[in-house]
N, C-alpha and C positions, 0 to 999 in steps of 0.2 A: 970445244964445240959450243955453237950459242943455242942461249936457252929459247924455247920455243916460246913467240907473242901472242900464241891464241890465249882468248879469254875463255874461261868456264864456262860451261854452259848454263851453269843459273844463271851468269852477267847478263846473258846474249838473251835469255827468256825474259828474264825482269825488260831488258831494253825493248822487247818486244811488243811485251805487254803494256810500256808505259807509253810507249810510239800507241799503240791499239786505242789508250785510253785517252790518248792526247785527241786523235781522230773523232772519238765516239763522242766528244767533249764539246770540239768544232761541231759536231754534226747536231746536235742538240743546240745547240746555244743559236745556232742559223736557224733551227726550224720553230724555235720558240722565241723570238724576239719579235718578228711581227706580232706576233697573236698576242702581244701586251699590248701594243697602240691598238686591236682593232677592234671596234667595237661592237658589241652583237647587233647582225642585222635586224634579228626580231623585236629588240631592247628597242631600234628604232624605230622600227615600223612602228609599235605598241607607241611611242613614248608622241608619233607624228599624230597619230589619231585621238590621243589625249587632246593632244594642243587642237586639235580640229574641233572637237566635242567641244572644250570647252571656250574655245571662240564663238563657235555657235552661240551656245549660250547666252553668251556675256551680251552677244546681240538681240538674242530674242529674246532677254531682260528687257535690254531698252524699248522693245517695242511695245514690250506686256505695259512697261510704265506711260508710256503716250495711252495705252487704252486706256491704262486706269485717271488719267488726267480728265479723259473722257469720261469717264465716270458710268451713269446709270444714262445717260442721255439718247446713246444709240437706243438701246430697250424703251424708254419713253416717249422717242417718236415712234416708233414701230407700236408699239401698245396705242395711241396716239390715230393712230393709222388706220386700224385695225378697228378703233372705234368709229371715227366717221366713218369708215366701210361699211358697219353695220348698222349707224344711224339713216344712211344714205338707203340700204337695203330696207330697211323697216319702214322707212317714207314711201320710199316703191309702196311697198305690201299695202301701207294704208294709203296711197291714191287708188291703186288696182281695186283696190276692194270697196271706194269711197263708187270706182265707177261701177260696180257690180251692183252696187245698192241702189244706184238712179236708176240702173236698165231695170233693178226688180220691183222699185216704185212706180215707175214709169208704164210698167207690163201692167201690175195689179190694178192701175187708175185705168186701163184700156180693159181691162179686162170687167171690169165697174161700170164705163160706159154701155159692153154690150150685155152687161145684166141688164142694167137701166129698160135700153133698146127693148131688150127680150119682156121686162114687165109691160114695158106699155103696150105689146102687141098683144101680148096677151089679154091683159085688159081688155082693149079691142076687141079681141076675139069673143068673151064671155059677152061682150054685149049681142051676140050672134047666135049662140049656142040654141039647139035646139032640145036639149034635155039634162037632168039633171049631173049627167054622170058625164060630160064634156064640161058642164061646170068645174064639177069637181075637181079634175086632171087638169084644169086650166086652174083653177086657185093654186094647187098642190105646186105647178112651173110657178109658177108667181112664189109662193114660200121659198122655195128653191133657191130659186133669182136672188130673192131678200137675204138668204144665209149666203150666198155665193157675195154679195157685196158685203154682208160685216165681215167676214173673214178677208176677206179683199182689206176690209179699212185696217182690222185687225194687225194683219200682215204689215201694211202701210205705216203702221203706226210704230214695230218692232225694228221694221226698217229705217225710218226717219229718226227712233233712238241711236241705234247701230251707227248710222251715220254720220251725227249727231258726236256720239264719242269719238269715231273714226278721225273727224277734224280739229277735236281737241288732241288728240293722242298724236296729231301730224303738228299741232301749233308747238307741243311741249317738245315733239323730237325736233322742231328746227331750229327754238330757243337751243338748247341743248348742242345740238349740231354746230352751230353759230360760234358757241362757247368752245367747244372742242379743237373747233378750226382756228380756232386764235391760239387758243394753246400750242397747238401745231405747230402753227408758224413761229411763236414765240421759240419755242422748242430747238426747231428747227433751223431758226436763226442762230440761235446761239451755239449748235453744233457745228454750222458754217464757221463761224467765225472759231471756234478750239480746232477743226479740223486745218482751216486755213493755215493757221499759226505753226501746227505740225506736219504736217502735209507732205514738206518736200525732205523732212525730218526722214519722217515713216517711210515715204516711197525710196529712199536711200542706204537707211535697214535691212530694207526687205527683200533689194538688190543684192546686197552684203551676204544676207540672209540667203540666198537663193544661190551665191555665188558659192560660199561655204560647205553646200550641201553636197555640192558636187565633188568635194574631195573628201567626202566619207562616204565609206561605202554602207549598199543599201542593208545589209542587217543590221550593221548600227545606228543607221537612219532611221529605222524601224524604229527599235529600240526607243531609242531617244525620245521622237514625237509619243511612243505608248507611255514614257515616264510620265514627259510632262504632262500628258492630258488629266495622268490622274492625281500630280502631284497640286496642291493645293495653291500652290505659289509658282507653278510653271518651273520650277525648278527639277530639271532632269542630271545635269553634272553639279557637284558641289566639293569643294576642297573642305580637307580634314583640319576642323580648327581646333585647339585645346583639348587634341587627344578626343574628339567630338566631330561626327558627321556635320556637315556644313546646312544639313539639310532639317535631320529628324533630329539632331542635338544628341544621336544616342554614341554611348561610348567604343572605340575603336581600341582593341588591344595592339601593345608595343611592334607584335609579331606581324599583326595586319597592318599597320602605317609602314613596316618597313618594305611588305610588298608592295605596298601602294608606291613608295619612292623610287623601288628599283624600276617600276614601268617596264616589269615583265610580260604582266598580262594585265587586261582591263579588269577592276575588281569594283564590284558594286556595295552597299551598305546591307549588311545583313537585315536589320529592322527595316529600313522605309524601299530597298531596289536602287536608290539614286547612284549613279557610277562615281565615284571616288576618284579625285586627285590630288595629290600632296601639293602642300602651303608651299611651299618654293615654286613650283610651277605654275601656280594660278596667282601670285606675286608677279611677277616675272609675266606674265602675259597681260597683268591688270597695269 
């Protein structure tokens, strides 16, 4: 009789099991091979918005440097400005008031004449008078009359002062004025001419500048404008130089630059706020 071909049953388990584990092996090795090429969408997005910030930036450097070529000049005409507006105001004040002073000399001398009027009729009349006591009342109009014109002159006299100063204080403001408005132009001119030279420079930037904005979104747009306004140097992004913030120069531990490189999340300087980006990346975009 032949002997029986079956195999043992551990054969037949073991072959089971190693068919199972061949399976489980394929099936693993298919579901983890992409996930090696592919790279974190967030890693991205984060790593896009870096390169955005700090494009920005790098522009609205160059624009901060045109201003400063400009120097103190914008402020100087304006300051500039701002004076002859108040030299011009103050001329007003003292014509208005040079003409206030003629209508009040002018009153008082009419007002003089009918004192005058008023003595001499008086007069007249005393020569008429039938008794002591119409005398009397007519000399007393007559004294009257006499105080009503020195104060009259009195008046005439504080006035023709006033007046007096009124048009030297209008010769020295238009001396002055004269002087101011050359300075102006002087000024002015020469901002013309720096402005010219960069002009199409700046309005180019500022396109750049305006276009850039649009592919950051608005909290980090926020962000951003609130760094630089308060950062001393308009600097809001800065890369990590020498183990050192780009910005405040303060120092950045090993474990912080390493996030900073993976461009997991946006990471700002702990001393000065300014948003952090590793030396590769800001290479690499300079």
């Amino acid at each position: 009789m032949a002997k029986s071909v079956a195999k043992p049953a551990e054969t037949i388990g073991e072959e089971n099991n190693n068919a199972s584990n061949v399976v489980t092996t394929n099936e693993t090795v298919e579901i983890q091979a992409p996930a090696e090429h592919v790279k974190d969408e967030t890693e991205i997005s984060i790593e896009k918005k870096l390169i955005a910030l700090y494009t920005l930036q790098q522009n609205d450097s160059k624009i901060d440097r045109i201003k400063i070529v400009r120097g103190e000049l914008p402020l100087e005409v304006e300051d500039l400005e701002d004076e002859v507006a108040g030299l011009e105001t103050r001329i007003d004040n003292y014509i208005q008031e040079i003409e206030m002073l003629d209508k009040q000399i002018a009153d008082k001398q009419l007002a003089i004449k009918e004192s005058q009027g008023l003595i001499k009729r008086y007069e007249e009349q005393q020569n008429n008078v039938r008794n002591n006591r119409e005398y009397d009342a007519l000399t007393k109009e007559v004294e009257f009359q006499n105080l009503e014109i020195q104060l009259a002159e009195k008046r005439i006299r504080e006035f023709s002062a006033q007046l007096t100063m009124a048009k030297e204080e209008i010769e020295n403001a238009q001396h002055e004025l004269s002087d101011r408005r050359n300075d102006m132009e002087a000024k002015r001119s020469e901002l013309t001419d720096i402005v010219a030279e960069t002009e199409l420079e700046e309005k180019e930037l500022n396109n750049k500048s305006e276009q850039q904005q649009r592919l950051i979104e608005e909290r980090l747009l926020i962000a951003y404008k609130r760094i630089r306004k308060n950062a001393r140097n308009g600097l809001a992004v800065v890369p990590v130089e020498r183990d050192a913030c780009g910005g405040c120069f303060s120092y950045i531990p090993p474990q912080r630059q390493l996030d900073i490189k993976l461009h997991k999340k946006i990471i700002v300087c702990e001393f000065c706020g300014r948003i952090l980006v590793d030396k590769e990346l800001a290479d690499s975009l300079s």
